[in-house]
Structure formats: structure tokens, C-alpha cells
DRENDO-1510 file (C-alpha; in Angstrom, 1 decimal, always signed):
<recs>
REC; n; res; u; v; w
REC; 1; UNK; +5.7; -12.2; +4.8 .
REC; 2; UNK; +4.5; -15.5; +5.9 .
REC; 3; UNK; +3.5; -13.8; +9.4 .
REC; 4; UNK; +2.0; -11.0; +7.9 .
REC; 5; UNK; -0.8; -12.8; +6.2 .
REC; 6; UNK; -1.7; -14.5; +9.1 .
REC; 7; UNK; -1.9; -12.1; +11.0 .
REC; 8; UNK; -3.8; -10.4; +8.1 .
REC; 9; UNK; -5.9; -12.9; +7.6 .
REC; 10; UNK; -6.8; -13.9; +11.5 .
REC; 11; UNK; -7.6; -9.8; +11.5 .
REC; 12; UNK; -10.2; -10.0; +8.6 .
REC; 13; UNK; -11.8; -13.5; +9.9 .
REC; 14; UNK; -11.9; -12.4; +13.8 .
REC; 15; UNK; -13.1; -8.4; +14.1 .
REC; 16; UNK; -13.3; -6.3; +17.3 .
REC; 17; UNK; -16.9; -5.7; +16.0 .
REC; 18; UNK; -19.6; -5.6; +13.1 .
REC; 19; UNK; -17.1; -3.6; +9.8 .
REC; 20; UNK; -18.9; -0.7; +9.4 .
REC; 21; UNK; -19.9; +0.9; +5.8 .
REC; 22; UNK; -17.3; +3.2; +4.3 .
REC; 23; UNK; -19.1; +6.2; +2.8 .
REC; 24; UNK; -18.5; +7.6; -0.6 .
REC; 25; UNK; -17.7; +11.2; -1.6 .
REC; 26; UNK; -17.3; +13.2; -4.8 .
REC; 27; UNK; -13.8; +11.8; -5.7 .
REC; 28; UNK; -15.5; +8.2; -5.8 .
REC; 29; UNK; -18.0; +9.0; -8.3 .
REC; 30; UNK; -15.3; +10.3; -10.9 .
REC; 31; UNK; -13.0; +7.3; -11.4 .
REC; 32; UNK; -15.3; +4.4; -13.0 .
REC; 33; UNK; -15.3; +0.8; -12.4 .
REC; 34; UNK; -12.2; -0.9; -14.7 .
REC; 35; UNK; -11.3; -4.0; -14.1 .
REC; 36; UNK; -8.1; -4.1; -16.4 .
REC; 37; UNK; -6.8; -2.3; -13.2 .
REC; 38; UNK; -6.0; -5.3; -11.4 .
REC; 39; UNK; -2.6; -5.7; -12.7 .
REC; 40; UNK; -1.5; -2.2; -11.5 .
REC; 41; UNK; -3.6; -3.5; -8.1 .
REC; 42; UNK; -1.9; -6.5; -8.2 .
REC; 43; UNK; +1.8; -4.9; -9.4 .
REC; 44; UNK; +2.1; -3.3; -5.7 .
REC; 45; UNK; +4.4; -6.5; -4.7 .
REC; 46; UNK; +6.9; -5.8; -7.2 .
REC; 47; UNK; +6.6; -2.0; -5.9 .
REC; 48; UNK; +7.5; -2.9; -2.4 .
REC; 49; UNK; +10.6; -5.0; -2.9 .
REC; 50; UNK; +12.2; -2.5; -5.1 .
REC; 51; UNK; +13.3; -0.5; -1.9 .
REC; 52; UNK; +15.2; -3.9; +0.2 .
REC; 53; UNK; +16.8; -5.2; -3.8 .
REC; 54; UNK; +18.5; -1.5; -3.9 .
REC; 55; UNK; +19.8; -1.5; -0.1 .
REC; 56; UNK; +23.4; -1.3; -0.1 .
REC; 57; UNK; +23.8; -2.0; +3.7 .
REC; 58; UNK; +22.3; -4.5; +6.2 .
REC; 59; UNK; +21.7; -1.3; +8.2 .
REC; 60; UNK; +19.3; +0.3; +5.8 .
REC; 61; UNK; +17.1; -3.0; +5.0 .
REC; 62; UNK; +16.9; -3.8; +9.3 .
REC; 63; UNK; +15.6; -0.1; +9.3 .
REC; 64; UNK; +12.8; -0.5; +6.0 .
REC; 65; UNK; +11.8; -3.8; +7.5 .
REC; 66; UNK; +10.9; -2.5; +11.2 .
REC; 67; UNK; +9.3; +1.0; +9.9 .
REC; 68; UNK; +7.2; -1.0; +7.4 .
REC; 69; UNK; +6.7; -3.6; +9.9 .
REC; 70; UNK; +5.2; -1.2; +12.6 .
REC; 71; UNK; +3.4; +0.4; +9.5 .
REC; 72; UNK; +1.3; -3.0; +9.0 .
REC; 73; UNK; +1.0; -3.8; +12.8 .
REC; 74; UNK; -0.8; -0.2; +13.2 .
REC; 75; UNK; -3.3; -0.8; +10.6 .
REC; 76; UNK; -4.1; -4.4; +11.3 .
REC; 77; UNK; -4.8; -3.1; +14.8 .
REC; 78; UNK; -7.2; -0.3; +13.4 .
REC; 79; UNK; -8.7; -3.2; +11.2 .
REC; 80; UNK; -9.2; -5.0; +14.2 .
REC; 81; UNK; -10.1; -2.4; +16.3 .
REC; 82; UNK; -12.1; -0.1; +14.3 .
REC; 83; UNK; -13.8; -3.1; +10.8 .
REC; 84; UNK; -14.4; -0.8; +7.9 .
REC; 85; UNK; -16.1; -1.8; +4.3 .
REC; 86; UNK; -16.5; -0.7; +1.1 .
REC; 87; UNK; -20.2; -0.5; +0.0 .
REC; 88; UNK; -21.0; -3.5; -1.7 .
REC; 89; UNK; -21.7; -2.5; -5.9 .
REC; 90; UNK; -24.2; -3.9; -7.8 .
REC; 91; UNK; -21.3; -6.0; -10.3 .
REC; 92; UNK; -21.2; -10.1; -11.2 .
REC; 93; UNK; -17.8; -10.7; -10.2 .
REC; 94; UNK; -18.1; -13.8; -11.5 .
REC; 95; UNK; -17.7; -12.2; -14.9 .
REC; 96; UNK; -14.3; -11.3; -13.5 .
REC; 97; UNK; -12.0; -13.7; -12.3 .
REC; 98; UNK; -9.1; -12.3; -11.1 .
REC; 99; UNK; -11.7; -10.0; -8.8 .
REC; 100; UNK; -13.8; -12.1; -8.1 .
REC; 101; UNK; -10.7; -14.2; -6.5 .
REC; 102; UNK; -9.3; -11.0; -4.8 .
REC; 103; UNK; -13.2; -10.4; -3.2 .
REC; 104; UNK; -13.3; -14.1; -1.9 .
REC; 105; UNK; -9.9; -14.3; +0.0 .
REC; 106; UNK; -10.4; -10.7; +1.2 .
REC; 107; UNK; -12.9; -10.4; +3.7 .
REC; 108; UNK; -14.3; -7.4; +5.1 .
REC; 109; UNK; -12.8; -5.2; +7.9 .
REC; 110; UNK; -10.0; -4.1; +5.8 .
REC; 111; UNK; -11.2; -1.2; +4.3 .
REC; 112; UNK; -9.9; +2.1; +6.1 .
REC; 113; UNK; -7.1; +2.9; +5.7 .
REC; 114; UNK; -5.4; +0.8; +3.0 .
REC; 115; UNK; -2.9; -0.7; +3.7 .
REC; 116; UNK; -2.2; -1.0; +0.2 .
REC; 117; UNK; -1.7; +2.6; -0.5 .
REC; 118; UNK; -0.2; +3.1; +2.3 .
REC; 119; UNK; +2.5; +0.6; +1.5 .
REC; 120; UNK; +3.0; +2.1; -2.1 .
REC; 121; UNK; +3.0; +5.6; -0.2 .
REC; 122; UNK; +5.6; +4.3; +1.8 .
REC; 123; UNK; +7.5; +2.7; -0.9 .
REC; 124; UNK; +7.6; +5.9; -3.0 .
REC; 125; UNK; +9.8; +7.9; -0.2 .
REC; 126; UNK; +12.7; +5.2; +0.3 .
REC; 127; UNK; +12.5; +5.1; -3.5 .
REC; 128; UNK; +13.0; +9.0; -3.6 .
REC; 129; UNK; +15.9; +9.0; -1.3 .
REC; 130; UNK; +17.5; +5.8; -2.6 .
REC; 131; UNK; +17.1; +7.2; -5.7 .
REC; 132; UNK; +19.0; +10.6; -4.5 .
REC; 133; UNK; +21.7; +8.6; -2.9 .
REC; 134; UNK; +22.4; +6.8; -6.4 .
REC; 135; UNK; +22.6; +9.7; -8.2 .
REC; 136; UNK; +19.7; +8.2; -10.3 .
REC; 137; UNK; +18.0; +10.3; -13.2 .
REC; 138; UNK; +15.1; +12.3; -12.0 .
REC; 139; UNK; +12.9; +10.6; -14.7 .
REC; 140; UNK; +13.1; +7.0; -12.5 .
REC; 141; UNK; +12.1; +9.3; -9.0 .
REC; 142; UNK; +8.6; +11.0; -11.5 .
REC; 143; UNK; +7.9; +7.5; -12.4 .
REC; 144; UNK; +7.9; +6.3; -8.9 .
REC; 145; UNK; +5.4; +8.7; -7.9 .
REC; 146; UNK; +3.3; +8.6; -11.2 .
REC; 147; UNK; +3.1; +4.4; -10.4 .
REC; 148; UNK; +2.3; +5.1; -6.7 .
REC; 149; UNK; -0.4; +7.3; -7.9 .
REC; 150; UNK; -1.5; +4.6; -10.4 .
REC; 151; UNK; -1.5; +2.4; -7.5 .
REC; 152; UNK; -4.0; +4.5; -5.3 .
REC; 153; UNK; -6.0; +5.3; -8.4 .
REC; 154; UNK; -6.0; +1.0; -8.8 .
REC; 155; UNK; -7.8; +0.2; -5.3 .
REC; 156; UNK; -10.9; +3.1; -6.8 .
REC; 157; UNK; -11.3; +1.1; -10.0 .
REC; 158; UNK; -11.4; -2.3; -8.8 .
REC; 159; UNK; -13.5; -0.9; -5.6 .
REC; 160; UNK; -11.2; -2.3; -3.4 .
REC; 161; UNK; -11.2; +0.6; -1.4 .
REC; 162; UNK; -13.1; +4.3; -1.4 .
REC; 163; UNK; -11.3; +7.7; -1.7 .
REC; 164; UNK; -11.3; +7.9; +2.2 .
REC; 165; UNK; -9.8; +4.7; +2.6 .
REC; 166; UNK; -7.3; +6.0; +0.0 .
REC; 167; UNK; -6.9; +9.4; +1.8 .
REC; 168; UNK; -6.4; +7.6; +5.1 .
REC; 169; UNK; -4.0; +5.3; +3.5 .
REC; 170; UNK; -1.7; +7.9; +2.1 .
REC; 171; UNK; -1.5; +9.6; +5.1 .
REC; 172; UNK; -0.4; +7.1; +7.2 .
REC; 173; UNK; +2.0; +6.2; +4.6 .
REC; 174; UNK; +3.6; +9.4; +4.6 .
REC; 175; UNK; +3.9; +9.4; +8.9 .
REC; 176; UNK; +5.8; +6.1; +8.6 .
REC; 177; UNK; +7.7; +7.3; +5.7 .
REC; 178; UNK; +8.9; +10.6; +7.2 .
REC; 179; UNK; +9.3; +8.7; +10.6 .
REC; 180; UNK; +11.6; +6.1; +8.8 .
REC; 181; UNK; +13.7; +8.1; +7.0 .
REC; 182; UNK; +14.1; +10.5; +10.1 .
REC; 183; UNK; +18.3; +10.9; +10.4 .
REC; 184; UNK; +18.5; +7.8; +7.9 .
REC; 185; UNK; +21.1; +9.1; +5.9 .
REC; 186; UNK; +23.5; +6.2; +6.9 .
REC; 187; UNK; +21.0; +3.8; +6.7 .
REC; 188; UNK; +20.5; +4.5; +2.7 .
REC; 189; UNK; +24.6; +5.0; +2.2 .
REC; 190; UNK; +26.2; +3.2; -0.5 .
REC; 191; UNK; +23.2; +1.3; -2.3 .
REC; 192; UNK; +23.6; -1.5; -4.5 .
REC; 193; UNK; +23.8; -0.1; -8.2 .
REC; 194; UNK; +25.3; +3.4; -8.1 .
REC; 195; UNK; +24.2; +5.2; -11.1 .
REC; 196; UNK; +26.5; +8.3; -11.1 .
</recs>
């Protein structure tokens, strides 16, 4: 984790080149500014670890760590490679903290894809199959995917991202997802709290 936001954070301070401006389209005009949304923003941490604290086998957490691992190597590369930004709103983010905090440590170049939907994208997968392989209640998989939703909808409100950001996010989620579970059946054997 440690190495990650270094990396991260050498990324956003050295860019291949001047971050271009994301553009907006219809879907970013219909979900309004909210700043209460940082704590579903913010919640994504929790998200992430719920996948390794379910593992049952070394196997399966060596196989989450790499996938998600390559996952956030791709993107930093593209944020590297290719700087993106959001557009910059007319809002006093002095008037809000916890945002205003969030806009000064994260510097632009980071905008497309997000990484942070992708991550909850990710998450929402090995959730779904862990969840198969504990015989969980469907109920806890619809959650999942109703918070991961929550979590994309979170980057919009704060305007931490725009919908193509989001888009690209997903989508790159889902590659590394379906790559990463690819033949993983032994990988997600046994987890830790067998619900059946």
C-alpha cells in the first residue's frame, strides 16, 4: 500500500505531459454536486479489503493481490502517459473540508480512467464469486453491487471524476476482473466464514 501511493503520488507530481481537460456529457449534468458523498467516496477502502479478509487460502489472496496490482500499474501508466482532468467547477472548497483536503493532496493527471471505480468494479466480482463459494445469501451479492454503484455515483457528486472517467474506470475494472478470476475456482476454495 505503502508503494502504491508513491508511486501514485510521484505519477500525479511528474506527468508525461500537460493533463488534458476531461469533457462532460449528458450523464454529468444529471447527478448534482453533494458533498455528503464523501463518505461513500471515501468508504471505497473498506470496499477493497473485504475480498483479502474473506480468502480462505494463501493461493486466492497471492492471486487478488497480483491482478489488482497489475490493475493499478496499468492506470498509473495511462496517468502518466496519457494526464487527464476534470474541469475545474466554480465551488469554494474551502467551505468543505474534507474536499477541499481530498483536492489539495490529489493533483491533477488522475482523472481518466478512475482508478477508484475501477477498484470497486473490481472488488464487486471477487465479492460475487466469494460470495458464491460461501453459499452466502443473494441479498449480501445485490448489496455489493448497489455499494459499487454508490461508489461510481460518489466520484460524480464530489467531481472527482466525470462520467467518462467513470465509464473508462468500469471498464477496465471488469477486464482485470474477468482476467483474474479466469480458471480461479481453486484460488477462491474454502473461504474463511462459510455461510451454508
Amino acid at each position: 500500500m505503502v508503494a502504491f501511493f508513491q508511486a501514485y503520488f510521484f505519477v500525479l507530481r511528474n506527468p508525461g505531459s500537460t493533463p488534458r481537460v476531461m469533457p462532460q456529457i449528458w450523464l454529468d449534468h444529471g447527478v448534482p454536486f453533494a458533498p455528503q458523498a464523501f463518505g461513500v467516496y471515501a468508504s471505497l477502502w473498506v470496499y477493497v479489503s473485504l475480498p483479502p479478509a474473506l480468502m480462505g487460502n494463501f493461493r486466492g489472496l497471492v492471486r487478488f493481490t497480483i491482478w489488482v496490482t497489475l490493475m493499478c500499474a496499468l492506470c498509473l501508466a495511462l496517468f502518466w502517459a496519457f494526464p487527464t482532468q476534470v474541469p475545474e467547477p466554480s465551488i469554494d472548497w474551502s467551505a468543505y473540508p474534507y474536499l477541499s483536503f481530498l483536492k489539495g493532496v490529489d493533483a491533477s493527471g488522475n482523472a481518466c480512467p478512475s482508478l477508484h471505480v475501477a477498484s470497486a468494479v473490481f472488488t464487486t466480482f471477487w465479492l460475487h464469486h466469494l460470495f458464491g463459494a460461501m453459499g452466502a445469501p443473494r441479498a449480501l451479492g445485490w448489496m455489493s453491487h448497489l455499494f459499487c454503484v454508490a461508489i461510481a455515483w460518489s466520484t460524480l457528486a464530489t467531481l472527482q471524476h466525470v462520467a467518462l472517467d467513470v465509464l473508462a474506470g468500469a471498464l477496465v475494472g471488469w477486464v482485470f476482473a474477468r482476467l483474474s478470476l479466469y480458471q480461479a475456482q481453486a484460488a477462491l476454495r474454502a473461504p474463511r466464514c462459510a455461510l451454508a
